[in-house]
Structure formats: structure tokens, C-alpha cells
MARKOLNU-631624 format. One record per residue (C-alpha): y, z, x. Coordinates in nm, 3 decimals. Each point is the difference from the previous one (the first is absolute). Example, Ala and Ser with C-alpha at 12.3 -4.5 7.8 and 13.67 -1.06 7.14 Angstrom:
BEGIN
<r><Y>-0.450</Y><Z>0.780</Z><X>1.230</X></r>
<r><Y>0.344</Y><Z>-0.066</Z><X>0.137</X></r>
This chain:
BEGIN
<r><Y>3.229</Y><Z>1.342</Z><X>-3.104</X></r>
<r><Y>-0.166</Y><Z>0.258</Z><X>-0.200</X></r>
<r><Y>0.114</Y><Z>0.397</Z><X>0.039</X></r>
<r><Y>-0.266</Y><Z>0.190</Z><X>0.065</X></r>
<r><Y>-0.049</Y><Z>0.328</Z><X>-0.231</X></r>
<r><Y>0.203</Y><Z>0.317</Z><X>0.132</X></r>
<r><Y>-0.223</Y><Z>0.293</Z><X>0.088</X></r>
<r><Y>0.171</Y><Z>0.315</Z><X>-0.155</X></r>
<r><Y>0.112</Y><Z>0.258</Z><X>0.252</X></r>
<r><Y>-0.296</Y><Z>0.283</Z><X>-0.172</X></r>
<r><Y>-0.216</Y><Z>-0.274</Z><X>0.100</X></r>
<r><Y>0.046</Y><Z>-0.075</Z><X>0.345</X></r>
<r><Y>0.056</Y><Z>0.380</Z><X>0.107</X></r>
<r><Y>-0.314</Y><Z>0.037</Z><X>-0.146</X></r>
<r><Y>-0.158</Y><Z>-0.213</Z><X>0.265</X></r>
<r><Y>0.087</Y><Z>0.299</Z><X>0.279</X></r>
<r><Y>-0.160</Y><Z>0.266</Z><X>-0.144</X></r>
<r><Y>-0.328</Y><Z>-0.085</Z><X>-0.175</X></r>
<r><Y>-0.296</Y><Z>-0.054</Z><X>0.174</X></r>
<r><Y>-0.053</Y><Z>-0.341</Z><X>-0.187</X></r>
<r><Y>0.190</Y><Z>-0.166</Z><X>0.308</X></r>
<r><Y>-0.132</Y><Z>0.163</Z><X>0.301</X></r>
<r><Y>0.223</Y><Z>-0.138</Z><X>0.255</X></r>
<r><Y>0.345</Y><Z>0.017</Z><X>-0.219</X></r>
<r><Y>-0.164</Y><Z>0.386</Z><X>-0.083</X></r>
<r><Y>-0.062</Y><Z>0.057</Z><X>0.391</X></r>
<r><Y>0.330</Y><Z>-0.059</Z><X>0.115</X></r>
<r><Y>0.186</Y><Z>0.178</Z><X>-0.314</X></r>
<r><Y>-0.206</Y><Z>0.335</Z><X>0.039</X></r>
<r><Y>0.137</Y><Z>-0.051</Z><X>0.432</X></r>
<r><Y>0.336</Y><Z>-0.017</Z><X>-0.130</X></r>
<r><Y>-0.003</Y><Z>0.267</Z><X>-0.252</X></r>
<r><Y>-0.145</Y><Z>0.207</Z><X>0.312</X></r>
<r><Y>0.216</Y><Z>-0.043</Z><X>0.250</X></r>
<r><Y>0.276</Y><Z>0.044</Z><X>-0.280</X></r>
<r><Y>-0.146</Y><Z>0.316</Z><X>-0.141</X></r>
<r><Y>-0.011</Y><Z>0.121</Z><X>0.370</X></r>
<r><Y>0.392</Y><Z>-0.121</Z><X>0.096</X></r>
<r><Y>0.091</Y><Z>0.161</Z><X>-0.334</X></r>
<r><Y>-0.171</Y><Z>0.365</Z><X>0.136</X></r>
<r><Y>0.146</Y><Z>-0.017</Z><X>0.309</X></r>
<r><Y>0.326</Y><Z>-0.035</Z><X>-0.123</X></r>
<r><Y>0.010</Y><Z>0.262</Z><X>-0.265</X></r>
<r><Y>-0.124</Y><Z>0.240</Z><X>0.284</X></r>
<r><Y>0.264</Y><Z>-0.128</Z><X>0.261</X></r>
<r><Y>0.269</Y><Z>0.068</Z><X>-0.319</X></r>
<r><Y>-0.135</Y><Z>0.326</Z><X>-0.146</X></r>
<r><Y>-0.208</Y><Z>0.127</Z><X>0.254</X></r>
<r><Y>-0.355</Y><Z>0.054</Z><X>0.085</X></r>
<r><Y>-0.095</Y><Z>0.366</Z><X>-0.040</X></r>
<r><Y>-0.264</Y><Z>0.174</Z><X>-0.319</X></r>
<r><Y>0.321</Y><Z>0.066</Z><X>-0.209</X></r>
<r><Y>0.182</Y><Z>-0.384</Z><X>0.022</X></r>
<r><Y>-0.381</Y><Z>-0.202</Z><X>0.002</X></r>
<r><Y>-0.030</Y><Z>0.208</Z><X>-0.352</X></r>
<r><Y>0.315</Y><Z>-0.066</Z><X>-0.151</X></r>
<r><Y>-0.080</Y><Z>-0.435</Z><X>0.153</X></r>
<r><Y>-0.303</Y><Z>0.042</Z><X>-0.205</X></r>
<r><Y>0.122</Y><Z>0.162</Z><X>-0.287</X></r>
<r><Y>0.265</Y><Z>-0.265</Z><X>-0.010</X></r>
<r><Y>-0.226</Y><Z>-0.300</Z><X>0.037</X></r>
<r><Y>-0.209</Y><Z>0.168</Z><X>-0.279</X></r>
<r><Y>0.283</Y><Z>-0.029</Z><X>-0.226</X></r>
<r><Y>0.070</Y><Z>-0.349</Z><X>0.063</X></r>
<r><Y>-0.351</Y><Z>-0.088</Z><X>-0.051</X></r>
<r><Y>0.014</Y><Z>0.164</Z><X>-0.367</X></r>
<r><Y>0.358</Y><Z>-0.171</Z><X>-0.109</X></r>
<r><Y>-0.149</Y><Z>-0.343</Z><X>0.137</X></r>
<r><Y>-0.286</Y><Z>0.059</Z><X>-0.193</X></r>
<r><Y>0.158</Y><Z>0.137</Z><X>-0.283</X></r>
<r><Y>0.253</Y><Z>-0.291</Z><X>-0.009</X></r>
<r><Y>-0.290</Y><Z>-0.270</Z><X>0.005</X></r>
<r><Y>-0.226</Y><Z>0.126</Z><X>-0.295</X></r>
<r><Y>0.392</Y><Z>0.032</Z><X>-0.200</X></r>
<r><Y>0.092</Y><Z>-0.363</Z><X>0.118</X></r>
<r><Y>-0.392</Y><Z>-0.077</Z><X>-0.150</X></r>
<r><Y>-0.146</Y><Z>-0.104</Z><X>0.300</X></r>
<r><Y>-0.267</Y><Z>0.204</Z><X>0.030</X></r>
<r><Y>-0.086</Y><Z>-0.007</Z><X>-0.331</X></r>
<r><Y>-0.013</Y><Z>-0.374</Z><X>-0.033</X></r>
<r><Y>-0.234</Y><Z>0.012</Z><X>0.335</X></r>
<r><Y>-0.178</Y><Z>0.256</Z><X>-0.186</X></r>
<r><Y>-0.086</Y><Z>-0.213</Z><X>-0.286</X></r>
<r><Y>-0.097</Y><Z>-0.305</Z><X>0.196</X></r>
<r><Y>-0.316</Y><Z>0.087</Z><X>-0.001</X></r>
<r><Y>-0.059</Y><Z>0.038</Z><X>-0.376</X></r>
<r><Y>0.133</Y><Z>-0.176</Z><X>-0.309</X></r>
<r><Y>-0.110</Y><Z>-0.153</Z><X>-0.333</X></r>
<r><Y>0.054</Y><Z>-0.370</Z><X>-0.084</X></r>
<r><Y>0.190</Y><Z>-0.058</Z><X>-0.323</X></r>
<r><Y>0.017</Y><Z>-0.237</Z><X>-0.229</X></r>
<r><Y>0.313</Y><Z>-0.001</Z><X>-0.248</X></r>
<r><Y>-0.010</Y><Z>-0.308</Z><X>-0.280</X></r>
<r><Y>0.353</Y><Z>-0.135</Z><X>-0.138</X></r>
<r><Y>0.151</Y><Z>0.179</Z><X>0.316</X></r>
<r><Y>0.378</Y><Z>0.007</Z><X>0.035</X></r>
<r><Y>0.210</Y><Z>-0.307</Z><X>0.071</X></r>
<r><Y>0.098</Y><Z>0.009</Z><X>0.379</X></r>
<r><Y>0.281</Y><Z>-0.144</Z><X>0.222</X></r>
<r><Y>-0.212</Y><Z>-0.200</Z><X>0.264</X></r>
<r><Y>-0.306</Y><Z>-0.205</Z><X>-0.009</X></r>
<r><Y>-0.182</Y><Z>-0.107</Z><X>0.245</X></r>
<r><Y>-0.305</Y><Z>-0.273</Z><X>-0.091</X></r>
<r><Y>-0.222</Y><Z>-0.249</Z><X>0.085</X></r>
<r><Y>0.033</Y><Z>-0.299</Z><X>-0.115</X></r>
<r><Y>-0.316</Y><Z>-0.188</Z><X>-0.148</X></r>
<r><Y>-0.059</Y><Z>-0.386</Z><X>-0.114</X></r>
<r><Y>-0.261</Y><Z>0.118</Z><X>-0.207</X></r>
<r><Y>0.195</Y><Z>0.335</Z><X>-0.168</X></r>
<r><Y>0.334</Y><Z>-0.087</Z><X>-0.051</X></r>
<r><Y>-0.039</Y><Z>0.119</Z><X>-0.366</X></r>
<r><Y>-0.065</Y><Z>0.360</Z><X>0.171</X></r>
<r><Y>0.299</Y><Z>-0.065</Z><X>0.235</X></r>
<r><Y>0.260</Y><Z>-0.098</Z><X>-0.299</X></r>
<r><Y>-0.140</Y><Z>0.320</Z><X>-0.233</X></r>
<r><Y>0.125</Y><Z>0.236</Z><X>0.284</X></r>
<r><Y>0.314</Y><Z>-0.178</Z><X>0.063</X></r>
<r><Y>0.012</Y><Z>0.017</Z><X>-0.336</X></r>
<r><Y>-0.083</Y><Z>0.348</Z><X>-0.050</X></r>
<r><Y>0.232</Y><Z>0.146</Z><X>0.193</X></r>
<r><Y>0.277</Y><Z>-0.165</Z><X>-0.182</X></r>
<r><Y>0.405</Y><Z>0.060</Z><X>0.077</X></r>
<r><Y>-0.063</Y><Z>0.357</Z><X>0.228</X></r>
<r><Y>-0.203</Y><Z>-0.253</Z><X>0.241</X></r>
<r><Y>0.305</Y><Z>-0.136</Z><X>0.304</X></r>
<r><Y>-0.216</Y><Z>-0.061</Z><X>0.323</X></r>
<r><Y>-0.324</Y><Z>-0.214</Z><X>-0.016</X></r>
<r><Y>-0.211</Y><Z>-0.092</Z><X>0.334</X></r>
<r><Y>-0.219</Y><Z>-0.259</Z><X>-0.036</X></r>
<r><Y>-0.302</Y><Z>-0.032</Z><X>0.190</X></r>
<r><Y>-0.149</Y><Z>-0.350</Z><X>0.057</X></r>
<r><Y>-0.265</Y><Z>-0.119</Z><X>0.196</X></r>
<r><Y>0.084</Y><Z>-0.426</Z><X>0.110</X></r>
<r><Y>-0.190</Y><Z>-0.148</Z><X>-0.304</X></r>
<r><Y>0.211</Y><Z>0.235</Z><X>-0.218</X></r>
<r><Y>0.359</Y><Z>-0.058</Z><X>0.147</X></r>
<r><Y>0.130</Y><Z>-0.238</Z><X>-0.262</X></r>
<r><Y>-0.063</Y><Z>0.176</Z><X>-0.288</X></r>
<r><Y>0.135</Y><Z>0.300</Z><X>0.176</X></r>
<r><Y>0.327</Y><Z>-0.200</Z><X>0.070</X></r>
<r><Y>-0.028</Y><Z>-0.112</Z><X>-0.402</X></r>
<r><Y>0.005</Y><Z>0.340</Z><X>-0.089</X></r>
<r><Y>0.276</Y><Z>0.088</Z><X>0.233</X></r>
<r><Y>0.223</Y><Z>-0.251</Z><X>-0.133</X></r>
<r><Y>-0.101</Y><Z>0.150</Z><X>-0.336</X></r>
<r><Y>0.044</Y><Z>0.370</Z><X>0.057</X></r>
<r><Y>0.363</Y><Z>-0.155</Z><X>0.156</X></r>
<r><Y>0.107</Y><Z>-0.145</Z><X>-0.317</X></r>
<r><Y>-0.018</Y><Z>0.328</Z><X>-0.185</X></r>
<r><Y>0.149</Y><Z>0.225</Z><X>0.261</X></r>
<r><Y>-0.277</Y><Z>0.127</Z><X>0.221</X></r>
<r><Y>0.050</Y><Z>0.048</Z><X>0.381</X></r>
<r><Y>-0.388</Y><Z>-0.185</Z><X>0.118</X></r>
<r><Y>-0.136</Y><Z>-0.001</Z><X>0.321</X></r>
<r><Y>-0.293</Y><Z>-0.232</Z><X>0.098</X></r>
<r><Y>-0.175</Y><Z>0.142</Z><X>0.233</X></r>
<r><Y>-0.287</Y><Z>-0.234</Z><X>0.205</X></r>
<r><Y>-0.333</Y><Z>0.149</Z><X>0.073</X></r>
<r><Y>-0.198</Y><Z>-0.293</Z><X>0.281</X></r>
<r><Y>-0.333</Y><Z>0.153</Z><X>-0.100</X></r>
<r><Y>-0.164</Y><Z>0.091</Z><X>-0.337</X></r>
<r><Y>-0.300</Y><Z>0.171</Z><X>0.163</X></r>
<r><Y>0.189</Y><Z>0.222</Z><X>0.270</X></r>
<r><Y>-0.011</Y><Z>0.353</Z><X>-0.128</X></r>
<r><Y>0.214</Y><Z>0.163</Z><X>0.270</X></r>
<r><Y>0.266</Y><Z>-0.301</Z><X>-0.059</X></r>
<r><Y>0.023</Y><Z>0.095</Z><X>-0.319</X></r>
<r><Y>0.043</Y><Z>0.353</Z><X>0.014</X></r>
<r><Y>0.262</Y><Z>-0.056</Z><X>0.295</X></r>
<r><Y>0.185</Y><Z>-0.227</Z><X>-0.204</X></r>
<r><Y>0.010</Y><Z>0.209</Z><X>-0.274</X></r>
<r><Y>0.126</Y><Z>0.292</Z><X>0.244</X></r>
<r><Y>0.252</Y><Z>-0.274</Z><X>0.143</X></r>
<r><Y>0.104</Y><Z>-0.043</Z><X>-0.371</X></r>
<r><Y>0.054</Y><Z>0.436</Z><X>-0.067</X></r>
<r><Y>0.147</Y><Z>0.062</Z><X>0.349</X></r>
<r><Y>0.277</Y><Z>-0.244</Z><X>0.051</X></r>
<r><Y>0.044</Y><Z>-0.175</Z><X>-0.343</X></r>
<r><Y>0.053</Y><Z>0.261</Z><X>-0.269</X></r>
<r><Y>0.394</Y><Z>0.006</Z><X>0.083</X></r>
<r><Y>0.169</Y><Z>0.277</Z><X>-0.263</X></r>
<r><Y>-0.348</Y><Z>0.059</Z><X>-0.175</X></r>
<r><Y>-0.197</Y><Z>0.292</Z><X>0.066</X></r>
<r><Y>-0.401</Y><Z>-0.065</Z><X>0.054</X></r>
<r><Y>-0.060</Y><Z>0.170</Z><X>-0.344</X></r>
<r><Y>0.216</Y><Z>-0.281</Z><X>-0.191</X></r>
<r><Y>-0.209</Y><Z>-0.266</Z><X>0.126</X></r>
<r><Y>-0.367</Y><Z>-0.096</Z><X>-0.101</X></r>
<r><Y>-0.279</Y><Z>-0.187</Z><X>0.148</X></r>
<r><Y>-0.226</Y><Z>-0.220</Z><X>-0.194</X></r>
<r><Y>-0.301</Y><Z>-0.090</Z><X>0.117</X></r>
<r><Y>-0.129</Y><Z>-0.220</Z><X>-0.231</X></r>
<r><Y>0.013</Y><Z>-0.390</Z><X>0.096</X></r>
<r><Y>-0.137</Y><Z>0.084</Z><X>0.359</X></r>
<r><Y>-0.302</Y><Z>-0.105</Z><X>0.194</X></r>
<r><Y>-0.258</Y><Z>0.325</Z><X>0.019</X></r>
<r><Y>0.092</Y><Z>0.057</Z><X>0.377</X></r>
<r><Y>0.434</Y><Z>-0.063</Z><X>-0.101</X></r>
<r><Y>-0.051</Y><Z>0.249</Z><X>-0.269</X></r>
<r><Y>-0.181</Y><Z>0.290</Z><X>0.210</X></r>
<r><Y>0.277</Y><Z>-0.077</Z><X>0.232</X></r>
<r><Y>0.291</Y><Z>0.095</Z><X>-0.255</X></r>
<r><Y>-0.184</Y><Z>0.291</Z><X>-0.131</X></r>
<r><Y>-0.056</Y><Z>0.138</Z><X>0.388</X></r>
<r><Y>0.375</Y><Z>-0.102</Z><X>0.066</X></r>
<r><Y>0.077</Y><Z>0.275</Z><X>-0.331</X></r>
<r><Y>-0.198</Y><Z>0.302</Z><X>0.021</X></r>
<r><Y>0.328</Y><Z>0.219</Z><X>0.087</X></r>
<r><Y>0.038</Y><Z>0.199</Z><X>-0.344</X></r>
<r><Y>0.319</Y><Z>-0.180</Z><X>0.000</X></r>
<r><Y>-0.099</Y><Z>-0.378</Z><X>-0.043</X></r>
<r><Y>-0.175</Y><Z>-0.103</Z><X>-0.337</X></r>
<r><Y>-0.167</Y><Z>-0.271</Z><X>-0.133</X></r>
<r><Y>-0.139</Y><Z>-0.196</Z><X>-0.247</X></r>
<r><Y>-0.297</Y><Z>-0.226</Z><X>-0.181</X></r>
<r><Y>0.105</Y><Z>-0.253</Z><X>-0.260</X></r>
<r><Y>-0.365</Y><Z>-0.011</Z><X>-0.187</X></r>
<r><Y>-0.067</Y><Z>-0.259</Z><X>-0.251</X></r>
<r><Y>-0.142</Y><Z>-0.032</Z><X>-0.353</X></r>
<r><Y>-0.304</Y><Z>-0.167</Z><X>-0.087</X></r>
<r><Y>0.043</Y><Z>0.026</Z><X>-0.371</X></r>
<r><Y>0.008</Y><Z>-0.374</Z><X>-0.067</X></r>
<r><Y>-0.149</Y><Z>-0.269</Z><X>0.258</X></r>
<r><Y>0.319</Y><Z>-0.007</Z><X>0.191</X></r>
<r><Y>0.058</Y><Z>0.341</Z><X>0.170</X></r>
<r><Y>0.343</Y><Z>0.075</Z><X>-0.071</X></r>
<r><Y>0.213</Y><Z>0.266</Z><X>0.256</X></r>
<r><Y>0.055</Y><Z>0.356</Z><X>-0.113</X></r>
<r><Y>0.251</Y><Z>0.228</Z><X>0.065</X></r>
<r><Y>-0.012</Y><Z>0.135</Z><X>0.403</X></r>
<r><Y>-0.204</Y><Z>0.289</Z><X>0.083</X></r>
<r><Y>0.144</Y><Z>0.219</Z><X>0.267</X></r>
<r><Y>-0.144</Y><Z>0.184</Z><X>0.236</X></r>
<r><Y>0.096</Y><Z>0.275</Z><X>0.248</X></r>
<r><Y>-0.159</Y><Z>0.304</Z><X>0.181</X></r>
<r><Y>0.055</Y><Z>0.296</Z><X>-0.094</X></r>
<r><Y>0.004</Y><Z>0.286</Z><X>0.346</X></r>
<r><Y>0.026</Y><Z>0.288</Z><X>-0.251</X></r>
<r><Y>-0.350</Y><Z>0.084</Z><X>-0.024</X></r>
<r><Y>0.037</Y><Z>0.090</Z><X>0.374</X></r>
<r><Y>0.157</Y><Z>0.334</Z><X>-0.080</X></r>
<r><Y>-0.215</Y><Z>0.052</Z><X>-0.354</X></r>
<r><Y>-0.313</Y><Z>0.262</Z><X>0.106</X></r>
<r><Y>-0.304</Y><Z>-0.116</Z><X>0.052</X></r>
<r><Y>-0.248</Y><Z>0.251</Z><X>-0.219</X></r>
<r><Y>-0.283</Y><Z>0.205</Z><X>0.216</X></r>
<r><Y>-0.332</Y><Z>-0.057</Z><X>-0.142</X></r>
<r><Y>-0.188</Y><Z>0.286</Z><X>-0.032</X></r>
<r><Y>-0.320</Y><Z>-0.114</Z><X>0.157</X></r>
């Protein structure tokens, strides 16, 4: 039985308190309410209701409101939401070997497949392979392979090539519960054997600044195209906080 992809905790408060989910943002705002109220009524059955105490209550919840605040913009929260709205794709050639993989695997580009396998060399310890039924044996070749020489592999089945959503969620699956000791930013994601709809899936399931990927392009220099060296290819939130410049008209 399959285990379905864990929703982070960010995620699912998240579903209270935006207006995306009416009914989950109906009842949260309620709650909030009648906790906002209970909250009131207890701070002026503790300290008192007159001008002097519903000041100093205030003045109080003020300052809680500006450490919370200032503790969440510290902690990068509010920057990274910040950002989310702006950011540059980049593309780095002969990026830097990485911990994790996590591919497709192709009948038709196994060439690309070995190159990044390859490419990545000794640092590389955690490969997930992604394989569609057609493409199950040679993932379980390669396994046996990437065995031989020390590499922990992890074939992972996808039921259909042409389900963007399943792709991204297995990818997601694959970052959320799978990693083990490595952090998201020792793994990448290549997204070059894939089906058009499996590899907008994988590049949806990494747009956090934190996941990158990668293209494994080929050579058409004689009548064989032979695979280059991976392109990789992240986004980059910094131009978020870079000024915009006024025009003067």
C-alpha cells in the first residue's frame, strides 16, 4: 500500500487562515474570535478593567506583536514569503557535484541518465530513481549497478507518464520523507528523461529556493548527439529585495 505524501505543518495551518479555502478560513477566523475575546476577558478579570490597566493590556499586547514579528523576519520567514513573489531563474553549467539525485529514468536517454550518475562521481550516496512501468527494468539494472559500487538506490514507480500532479507529488513524496540525514540543498533533481507533463511536475515539485535541478543537454557535433556535462538550474529570490528603478516619465 502506497504512503501518501505528508502535508507539512506551514501547509496545513495555512488552510485556516487564507481565504483560498473558504470554509477551513470561516471556521479559523470563529475560533481566533472567540479566542481573541476569552483572551480579553481574562486579562481584564486578572489586571483589571479601568483607563489605566486596558492601557498597560494594550501596551503589552503591542509588545508581543513586535517580538513575534521581529522573531519571524530573524527566523526568515517573512522574508522568504516576501520573495515568493519575485525571483530570477538561473542557469549554472558544470554545477557542483551533489549528495542526492533524484531522476527519471528513460529507455530512450539512458546515455543522459549514466552522464549524471556519472557526473556526480564519489560525493553522490543517495539516488531515487523514477520509472514509469515500461522503464522498471532498466531502473532495477541500474540499481543493481549503482549497488555494486556502493550507492544507496531507490527505485521509485511512477503508474502514469502523463500525470503532472503525480509527478510533482511523487517528487514531494521523494523530498519530504526520503531524504533521511541529507538536507534538501544536498540533493538535486534532474529533469531530463521525463515525459513533458513528468518534467513540469518535478520542476513545480522544486520551486522552494532550496531544491535545485538540472538538464543533461546533448551535443550534436557528430551524427550521434553525445551527453554534456549537467546544467543546473535554481531560482534565485534575491532580486526580491534589489530596488526596482523609478522611471522618470
Amino acid at each position: 500500500m502506497k504512503s501518501m505524501p505528508q502535508r507539512s505543518p506551514s501547509k496545513t495551518f495555512e488552510l485556516f487562515f487564507t481565504p483560498r479555502f473558504p470554509i477551513f478560513f470561516a471556521f479559523g477566523a470563529l475560533a481566533l474570535a472567540v479566542m481573541g475575546n476569552t483572551a480579553t476577558d481574562l486579562l481584564k478579570l486578572y489586571f483589571g478593567s479601568d483607563a489605566a490597566r486596558l492601557w498597560l493590556i494594550l501596551a503589552g499586547a503591542g509588545a508581543m506583536l513586535a517580538f513575534l514579528v521581529y522573531g519571524a523576519y530573524a527566523a526568515g520567514a517573512i522574508r522568504e514569503r516576501a520573495m515568493a513573489d519575485s525571483y530570477d531563474v538561473i542557469d549554472k553549467p558544470k554545477p557542483q557535484q551533489y549528495r542526492g539525485l533524484i531522476a527519471f529514468v528513460s529507455l530512450t536517454q539512458r546515455a543522459h541518465l549514466e552522464k549524471a550518475l556519472n557526473y556526480h562521481g564519489e560525493k553522490l550516496e543517495r539516488i531515487w530513481l523514477i520509472a514509469t512501468p515500461d522503464a522498471e527494468d532498466l531502473a532495477q539494472e541500474l540499481k543493481g549497478e549503482s549497488v555494486a559500487i556502493g550507492k544507496a538506490i531507490t527505485v521509485v514507480p511512477l503508474d502514469d507518464q502523463w500525470e503532472l500532479l503525480r509527478t510533482k507529488a511523487t517528487v514531494e513524496h521523494i523530498y519530504q520523507t526520503q531524504l533521511g540525514g541529507l538536507a534538501e540543498e544536498e540533493v538535486i533533481a534532474d529533469f531530463t528523461g521525463g515525459t513533458k507533463p513528468m518534467t513540469v511536475g518535478m520542476i513545480f515539485a522544486c520551486l522552494s529556493p532550496r531544491r535545485h535541478l538540472e538538464y543533461v543537454p546533448a551535443g550534436y557535433e557528430s551524427s550521434n548527439p553525445e551527453p554534456l556535462d549537467p546544467v543546473e538550474y535554481f531560482l534565485d529570490y534575491s532580486v526580491a529585495s534589489k530596488s526596482v528603478p523609478m522611471s522618470d516619465g
